[in-house]
DOLOVEX-970188 format. One record per residue (C-alpha): x, y, z; residue in three letters. Coordinates in nm, 4 decimals. Layout:
BEGIN
+----------+----------+----------+--------+
!     east !    north !       up ! residu !
+----------+----------+----------+--------+
!        X !        Y !        Z !    ALA !
...
+----------+----------+----------+--------+
END
This chain:
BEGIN
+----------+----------+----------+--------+
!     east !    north !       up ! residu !
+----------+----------+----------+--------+
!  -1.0154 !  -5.1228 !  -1.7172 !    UNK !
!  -1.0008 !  -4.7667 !  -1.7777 !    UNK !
!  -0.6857 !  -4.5834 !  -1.9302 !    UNK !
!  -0.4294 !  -4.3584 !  -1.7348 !    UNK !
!  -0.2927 !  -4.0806 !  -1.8319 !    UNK !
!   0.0361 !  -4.0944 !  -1.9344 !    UNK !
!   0.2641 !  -3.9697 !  -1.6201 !    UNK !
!   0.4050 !  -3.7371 !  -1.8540 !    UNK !
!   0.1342 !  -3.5621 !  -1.9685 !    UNK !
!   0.0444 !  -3.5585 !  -1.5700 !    UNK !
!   0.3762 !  -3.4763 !  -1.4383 !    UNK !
!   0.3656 !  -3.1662 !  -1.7378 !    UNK !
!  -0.0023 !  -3.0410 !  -1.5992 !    UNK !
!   0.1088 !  -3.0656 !  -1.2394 !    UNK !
!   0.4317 !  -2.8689 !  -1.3518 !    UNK !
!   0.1915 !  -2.5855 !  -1.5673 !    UNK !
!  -0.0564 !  -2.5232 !  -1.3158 !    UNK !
!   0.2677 !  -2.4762 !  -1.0614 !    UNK !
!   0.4138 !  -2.2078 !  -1.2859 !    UNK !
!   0.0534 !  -2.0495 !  -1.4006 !    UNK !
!  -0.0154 !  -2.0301 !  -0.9940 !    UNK !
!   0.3488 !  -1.8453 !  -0.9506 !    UNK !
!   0.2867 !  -1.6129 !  -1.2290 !    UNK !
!  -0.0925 !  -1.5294 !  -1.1163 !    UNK !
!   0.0093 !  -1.5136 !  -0.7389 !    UNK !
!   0.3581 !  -1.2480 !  -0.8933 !    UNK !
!   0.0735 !  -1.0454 !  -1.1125 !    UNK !
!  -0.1416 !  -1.0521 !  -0.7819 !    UNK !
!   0.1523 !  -0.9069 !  -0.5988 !    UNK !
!   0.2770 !  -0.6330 !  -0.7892 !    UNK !
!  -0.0813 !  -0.5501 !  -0.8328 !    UNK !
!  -0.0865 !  -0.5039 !  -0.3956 !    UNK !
!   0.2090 !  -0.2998 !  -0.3965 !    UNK !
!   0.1268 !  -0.0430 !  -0.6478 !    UNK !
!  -0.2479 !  -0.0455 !  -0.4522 !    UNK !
!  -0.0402 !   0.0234 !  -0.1467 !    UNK !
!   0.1786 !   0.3044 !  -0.2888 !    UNK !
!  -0.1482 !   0.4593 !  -0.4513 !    UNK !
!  -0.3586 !   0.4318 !  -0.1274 !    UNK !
!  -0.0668 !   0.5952 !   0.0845 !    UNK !
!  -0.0579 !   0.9215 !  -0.2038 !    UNK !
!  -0.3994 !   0.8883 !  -0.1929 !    UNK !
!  -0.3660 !   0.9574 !   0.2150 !    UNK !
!  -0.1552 !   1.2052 !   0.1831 !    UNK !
!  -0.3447 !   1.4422 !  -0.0179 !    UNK !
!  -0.6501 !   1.3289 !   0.1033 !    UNK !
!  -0.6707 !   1.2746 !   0.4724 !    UNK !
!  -0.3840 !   1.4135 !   0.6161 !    UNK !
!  -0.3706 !   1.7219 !   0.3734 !    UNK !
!  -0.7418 !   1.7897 !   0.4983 !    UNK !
!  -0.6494 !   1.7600 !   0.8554 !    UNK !
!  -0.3740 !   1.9941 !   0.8160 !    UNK !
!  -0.6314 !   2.2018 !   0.6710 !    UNK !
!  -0.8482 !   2.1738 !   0.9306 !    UNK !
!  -0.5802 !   2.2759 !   1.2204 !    UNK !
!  -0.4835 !   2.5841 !   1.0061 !    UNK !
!  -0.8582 !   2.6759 !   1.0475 !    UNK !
!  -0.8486 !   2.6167 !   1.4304 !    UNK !
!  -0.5746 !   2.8016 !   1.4411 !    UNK !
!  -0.6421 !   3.1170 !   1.2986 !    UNK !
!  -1.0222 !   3.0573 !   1.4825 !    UNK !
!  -0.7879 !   3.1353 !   1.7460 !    UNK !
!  -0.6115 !   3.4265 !   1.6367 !    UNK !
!  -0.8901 !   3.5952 !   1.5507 !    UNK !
!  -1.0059 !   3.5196 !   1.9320 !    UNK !
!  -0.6955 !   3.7246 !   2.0046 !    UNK !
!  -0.7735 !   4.0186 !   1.7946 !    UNK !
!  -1.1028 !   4.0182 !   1.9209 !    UNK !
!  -0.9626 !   4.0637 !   2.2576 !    UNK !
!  -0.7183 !   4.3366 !   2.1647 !    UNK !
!  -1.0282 !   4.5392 !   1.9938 !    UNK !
!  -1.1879 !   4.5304 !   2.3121 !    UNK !
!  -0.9082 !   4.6083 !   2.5279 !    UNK !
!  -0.7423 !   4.8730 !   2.3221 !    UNK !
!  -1.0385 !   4.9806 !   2.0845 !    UNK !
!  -0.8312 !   4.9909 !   1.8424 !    UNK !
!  -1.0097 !   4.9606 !   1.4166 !    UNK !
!  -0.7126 !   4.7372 !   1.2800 !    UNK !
!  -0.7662 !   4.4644 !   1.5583 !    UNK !
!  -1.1284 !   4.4826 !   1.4368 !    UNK !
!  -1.0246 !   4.4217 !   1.0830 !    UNK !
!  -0.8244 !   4.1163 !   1.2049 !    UNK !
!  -1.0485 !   3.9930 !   1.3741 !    UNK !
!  -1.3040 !   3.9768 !   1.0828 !    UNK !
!  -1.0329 !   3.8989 !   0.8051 !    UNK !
!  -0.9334 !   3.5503 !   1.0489 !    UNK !
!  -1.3102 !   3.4438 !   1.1483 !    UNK !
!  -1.3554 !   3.4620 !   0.7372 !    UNK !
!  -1.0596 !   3.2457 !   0.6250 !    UNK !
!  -1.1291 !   3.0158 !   0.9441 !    UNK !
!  -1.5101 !   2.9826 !   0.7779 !    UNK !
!  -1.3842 !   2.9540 !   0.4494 !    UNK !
!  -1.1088 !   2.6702 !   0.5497 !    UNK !
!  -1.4198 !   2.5037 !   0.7268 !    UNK !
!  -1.6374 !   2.4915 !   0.4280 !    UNK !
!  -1.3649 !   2.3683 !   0.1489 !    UNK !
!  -1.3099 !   2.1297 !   0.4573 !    UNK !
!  -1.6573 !   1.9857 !   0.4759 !    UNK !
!  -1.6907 !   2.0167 !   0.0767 !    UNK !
!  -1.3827 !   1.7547 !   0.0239 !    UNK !
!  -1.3985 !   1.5522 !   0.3074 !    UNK !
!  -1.5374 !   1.1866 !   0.2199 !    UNK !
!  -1.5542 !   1.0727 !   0.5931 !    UNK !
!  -1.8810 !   1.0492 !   0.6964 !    UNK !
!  -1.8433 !   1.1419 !   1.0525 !    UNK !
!  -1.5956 !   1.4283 !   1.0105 !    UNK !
!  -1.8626 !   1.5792 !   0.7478 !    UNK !
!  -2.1322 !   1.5703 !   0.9685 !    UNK !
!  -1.9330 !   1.7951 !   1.2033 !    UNK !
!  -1.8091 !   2.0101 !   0.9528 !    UNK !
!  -2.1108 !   2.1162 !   0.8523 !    UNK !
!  -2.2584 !   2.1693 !   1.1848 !    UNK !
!  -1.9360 !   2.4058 !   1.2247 !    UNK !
!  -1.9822 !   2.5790 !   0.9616 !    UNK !
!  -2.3635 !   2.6847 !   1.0518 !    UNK !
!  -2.2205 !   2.8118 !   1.3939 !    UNK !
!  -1.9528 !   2.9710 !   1.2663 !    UNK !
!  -2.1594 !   3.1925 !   0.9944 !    UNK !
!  -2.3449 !   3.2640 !   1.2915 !    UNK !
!  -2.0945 !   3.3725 !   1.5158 !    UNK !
!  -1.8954 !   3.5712 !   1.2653 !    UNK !
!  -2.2074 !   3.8066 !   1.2245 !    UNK !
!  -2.2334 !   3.8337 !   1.5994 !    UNK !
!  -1.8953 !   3.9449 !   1.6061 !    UNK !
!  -1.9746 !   4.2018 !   1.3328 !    UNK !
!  -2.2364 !   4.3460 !   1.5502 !    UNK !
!  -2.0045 !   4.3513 !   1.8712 !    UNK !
!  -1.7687 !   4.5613 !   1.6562 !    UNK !
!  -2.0210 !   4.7561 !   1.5431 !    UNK !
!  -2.1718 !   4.8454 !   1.8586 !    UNK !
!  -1.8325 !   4.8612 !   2.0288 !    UNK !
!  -1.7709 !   5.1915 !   1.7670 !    UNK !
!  -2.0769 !   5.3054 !   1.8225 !    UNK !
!  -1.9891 !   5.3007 !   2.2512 !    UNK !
!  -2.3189 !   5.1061 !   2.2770 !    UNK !
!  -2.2743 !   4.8886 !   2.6161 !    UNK !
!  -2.5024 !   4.6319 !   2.4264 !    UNK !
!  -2.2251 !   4.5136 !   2.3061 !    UNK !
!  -2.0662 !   4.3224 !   2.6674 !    UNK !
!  -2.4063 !   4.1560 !   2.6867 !    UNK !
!  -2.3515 !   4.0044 !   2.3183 !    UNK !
!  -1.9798 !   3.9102 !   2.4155 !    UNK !
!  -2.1164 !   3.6900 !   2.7225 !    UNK !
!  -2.2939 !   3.5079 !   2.4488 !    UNK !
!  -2.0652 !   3.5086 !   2.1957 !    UNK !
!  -1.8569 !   3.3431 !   2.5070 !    UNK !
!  -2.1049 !   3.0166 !   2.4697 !    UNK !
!  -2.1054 !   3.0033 !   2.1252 !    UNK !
!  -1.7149 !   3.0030 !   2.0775 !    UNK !
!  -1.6852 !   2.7294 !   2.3414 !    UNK !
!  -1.9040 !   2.5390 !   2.1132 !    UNK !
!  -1.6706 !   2.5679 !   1.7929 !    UNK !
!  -1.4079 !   2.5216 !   1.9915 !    UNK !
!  -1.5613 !   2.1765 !   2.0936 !    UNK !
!  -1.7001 !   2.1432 !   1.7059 !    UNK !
!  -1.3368 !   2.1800 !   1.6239 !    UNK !
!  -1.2102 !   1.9019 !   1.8767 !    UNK !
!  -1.4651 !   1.6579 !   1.7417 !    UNK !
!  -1.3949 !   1.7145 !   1.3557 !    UNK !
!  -1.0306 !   1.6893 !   1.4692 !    UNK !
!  -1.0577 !   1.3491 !   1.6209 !    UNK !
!  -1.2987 !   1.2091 !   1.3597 !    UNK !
!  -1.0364 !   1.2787 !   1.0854 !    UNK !
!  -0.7750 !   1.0553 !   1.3752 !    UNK !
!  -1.0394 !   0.7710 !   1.3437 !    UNK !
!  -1.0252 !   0.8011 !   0.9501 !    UNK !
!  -0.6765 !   0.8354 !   0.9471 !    UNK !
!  -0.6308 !   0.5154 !   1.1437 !    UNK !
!  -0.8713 !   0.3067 !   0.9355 !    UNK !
!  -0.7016 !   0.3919 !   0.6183 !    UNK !
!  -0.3789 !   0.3591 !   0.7921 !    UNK !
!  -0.5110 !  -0.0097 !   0.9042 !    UNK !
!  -0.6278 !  -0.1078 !   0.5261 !    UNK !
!  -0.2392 !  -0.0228 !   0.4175 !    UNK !
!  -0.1027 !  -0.2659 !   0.6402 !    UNK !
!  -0.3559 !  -0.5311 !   0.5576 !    UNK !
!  -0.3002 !  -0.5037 !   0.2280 !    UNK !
!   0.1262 !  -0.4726 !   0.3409 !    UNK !
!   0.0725 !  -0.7936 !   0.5150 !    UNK !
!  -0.1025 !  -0.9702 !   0.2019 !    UNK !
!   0.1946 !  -0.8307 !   0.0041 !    UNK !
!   0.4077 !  -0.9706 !   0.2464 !    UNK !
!   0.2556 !  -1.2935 !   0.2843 !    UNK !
!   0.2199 !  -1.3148 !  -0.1331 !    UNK !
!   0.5643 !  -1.2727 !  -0.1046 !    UNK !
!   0.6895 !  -1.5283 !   0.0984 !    UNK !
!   0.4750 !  -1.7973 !  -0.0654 !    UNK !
!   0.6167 !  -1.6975 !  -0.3976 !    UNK !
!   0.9431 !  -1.7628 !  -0.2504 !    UNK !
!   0.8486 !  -2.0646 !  -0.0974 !    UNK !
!   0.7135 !  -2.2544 !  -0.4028 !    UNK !
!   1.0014 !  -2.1563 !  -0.5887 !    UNK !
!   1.2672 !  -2.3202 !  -0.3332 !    UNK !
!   1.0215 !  -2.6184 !  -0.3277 !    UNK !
!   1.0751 !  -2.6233 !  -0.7578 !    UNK !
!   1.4589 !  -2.5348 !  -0.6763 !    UNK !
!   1.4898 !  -2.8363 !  -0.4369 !    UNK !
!   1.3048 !  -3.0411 !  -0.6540 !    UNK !
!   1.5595 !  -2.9773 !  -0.9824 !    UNK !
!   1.8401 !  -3.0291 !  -0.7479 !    UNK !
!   1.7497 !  -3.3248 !  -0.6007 !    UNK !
!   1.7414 !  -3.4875 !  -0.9996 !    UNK !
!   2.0747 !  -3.3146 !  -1.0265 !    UNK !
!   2.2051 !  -3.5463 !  -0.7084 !    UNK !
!   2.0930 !  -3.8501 !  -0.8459 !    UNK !
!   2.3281 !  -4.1352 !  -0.9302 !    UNK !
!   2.2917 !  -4.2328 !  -1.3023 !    UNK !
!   2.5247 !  -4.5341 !  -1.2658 !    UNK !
!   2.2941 !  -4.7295 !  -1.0027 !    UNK !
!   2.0970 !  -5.0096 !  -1.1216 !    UNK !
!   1.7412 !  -4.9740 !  -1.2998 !    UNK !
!   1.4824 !  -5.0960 !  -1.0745 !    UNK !
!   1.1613 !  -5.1158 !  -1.2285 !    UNK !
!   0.8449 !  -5.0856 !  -1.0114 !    UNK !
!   0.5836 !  -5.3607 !  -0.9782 !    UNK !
!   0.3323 !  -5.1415 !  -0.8853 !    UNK !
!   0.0643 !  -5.0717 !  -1.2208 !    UNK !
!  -0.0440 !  -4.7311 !  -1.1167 !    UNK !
!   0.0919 !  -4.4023 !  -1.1379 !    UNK !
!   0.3631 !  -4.4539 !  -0.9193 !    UNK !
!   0.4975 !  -4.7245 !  -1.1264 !    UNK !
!   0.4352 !  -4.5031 !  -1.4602 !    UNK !
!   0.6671 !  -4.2371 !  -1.2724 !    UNK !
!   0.8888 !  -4.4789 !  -1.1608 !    UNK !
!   0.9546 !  -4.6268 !  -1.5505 !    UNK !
!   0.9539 !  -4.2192 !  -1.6934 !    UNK !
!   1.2197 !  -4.1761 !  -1.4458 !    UNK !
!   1.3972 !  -4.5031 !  -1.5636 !    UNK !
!   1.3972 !  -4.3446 !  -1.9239 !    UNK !
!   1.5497 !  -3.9773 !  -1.8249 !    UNK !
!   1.7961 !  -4.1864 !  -1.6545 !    UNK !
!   1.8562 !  -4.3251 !  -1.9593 !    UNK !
!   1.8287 !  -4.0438 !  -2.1693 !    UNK !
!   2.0927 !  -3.8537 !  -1.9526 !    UNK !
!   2.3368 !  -4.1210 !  -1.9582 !    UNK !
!   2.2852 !  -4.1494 !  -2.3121 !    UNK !
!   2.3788 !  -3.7796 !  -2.3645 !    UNK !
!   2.6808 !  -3.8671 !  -2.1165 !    UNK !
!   2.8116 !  -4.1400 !  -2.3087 !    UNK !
!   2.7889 !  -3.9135 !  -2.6496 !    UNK !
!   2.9531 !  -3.6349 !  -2.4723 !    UNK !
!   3.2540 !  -3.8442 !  -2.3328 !    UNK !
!   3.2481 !  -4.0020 !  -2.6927 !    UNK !
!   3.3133 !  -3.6373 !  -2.8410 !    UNK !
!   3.5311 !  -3.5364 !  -2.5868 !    UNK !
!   3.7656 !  -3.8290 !  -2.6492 !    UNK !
!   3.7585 !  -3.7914 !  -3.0112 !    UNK !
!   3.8098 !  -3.3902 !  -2.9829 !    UNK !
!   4.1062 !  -3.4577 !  -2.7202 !    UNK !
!   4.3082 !  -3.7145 !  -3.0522 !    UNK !
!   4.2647 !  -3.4615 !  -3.3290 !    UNK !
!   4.3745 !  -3.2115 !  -3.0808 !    UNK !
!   4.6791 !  -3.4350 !  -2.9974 !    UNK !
!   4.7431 !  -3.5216 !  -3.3510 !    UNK !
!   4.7536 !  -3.1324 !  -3.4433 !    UNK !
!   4.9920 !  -3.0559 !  -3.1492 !    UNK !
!   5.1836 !  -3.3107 !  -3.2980 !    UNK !
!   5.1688 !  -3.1971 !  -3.6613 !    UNK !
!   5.2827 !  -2.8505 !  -3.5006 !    UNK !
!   5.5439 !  -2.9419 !  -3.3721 !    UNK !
!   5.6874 !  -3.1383 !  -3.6637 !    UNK !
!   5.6481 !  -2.8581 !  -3.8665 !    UNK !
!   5.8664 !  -2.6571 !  -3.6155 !    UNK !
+----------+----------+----------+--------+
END
């Protein structure tokens, strides 16, 4: 017949691999939540700074549009000058844009923008240049320039809506990761209540009721007989206590009384 293992030693491993389980399941946690806090910093300079980014570009695409207009319409040098100075930065936004971004899509347009915008800036250049010059060239070049900005403004919707879609699939990993964190959580709490109720339910039991020894010869029975001997053990400890007690409570009667004969 082969040899148990001693309850104990069973009872001890169950109780072990219980706390090692809580402590790798806590380390797992905390782990989650600084990921978390990292990936949303990580998002907010990334992403959503390069986005903002992007929409400063688009807009002063835009206000250069504007100047453009006013150069025509009033022929005026300085609207010329902002007209240039805004196409640049725009261009310049565009390329840091497409040099930092790390979603695949969104690069893929920003580089095609950034091919038709050095493009269209020098056709701008030469509509300002012929425009000084009075060279009537220059309204056939605007009807063109016409197709070509309706085409950035397009590349700009695209790249715009491609960093959305990356926003939202970061956004998406977070609260996976939240709802492991959450979930980590919960069972955490829910093993330890388990342990809680099981400490509590020793601390309810009645140490005065008869033993009752199993008849089983498994590990049922081996439990059965280790809880026997805490039983013991605790009302062993109890009957030393109450033995101290009651001793402590005479010499502390005897010295009241000593006291008070000496008063």
């Amino acid at each position: 017949m082969n040899k148990r293992i001693p309850i104990g030693i069973q009872l001890g491993g169950i109780m072990g691999v219980t706390i090692l389980l809580m402590v790798v399941l806590l380390g797992v946690t905390i782990y989650q939540i600084k990921e978390v806090n990292i990936d949303y910093q990580k998002m907010l300079s990334g992403p959503v700074s390069r986005t903002m980014d992007l929409k400063k570009s688009q807009d002063d695409f835009h206000q250069g549009l504007s100047e453009l207009r006013a150069y025509i319409a009033y022929d005026d040098i300085k609207y010329a000058n902002n007209t240039l100075n805004l196409l640049r930065q725009s261009h310049k936004d565009v390329v840091t844009f497409t040099a930092n971004v790390s979603y695949k899509e969104s690069k893929q347009v920003g580089e095609k923008l950034d091919k038709l915008m050095t493009s269209y800036i020098d056709e701008v250049e030469q509509i300002i240049k012929l425009k000084q010059e009075n060279n009537l060239v220059y309204k056939q070049m605007l009807l063109k320039a016409k197709e070509n900005t309706d085409n950035i403004n397009n590349d700009f919707g695209e790249a715009m809506v491609a960093q959305n879609n990356a926003l939202q699939f970061l956004i998406k990993q977070n609260d996976d990761k939240q709802r492991f964190v959450l979930t980590s959580v919960i069972v955490s709490a829910v093993i330890g209540i388990i342990i809680i109720g099981i400490v509590f339910s020793f601390s309810k039991l009645d140490l005065s009721n008869k033993d009752i020894h199993a008849s089983r010869n498994d590990e049922v029975g081996d439990m059965a007989e280790e809880l026997i001997r805490m039983k013991r053990s605790l009302l062993d400890i109890i009957v030393l206590l109450k033995s101290d007690s009651n001793e402590l409570a005479a010499d502390s009667e005897e010295l009241s009384s000593a006291v008070e004969e000496q008063l």
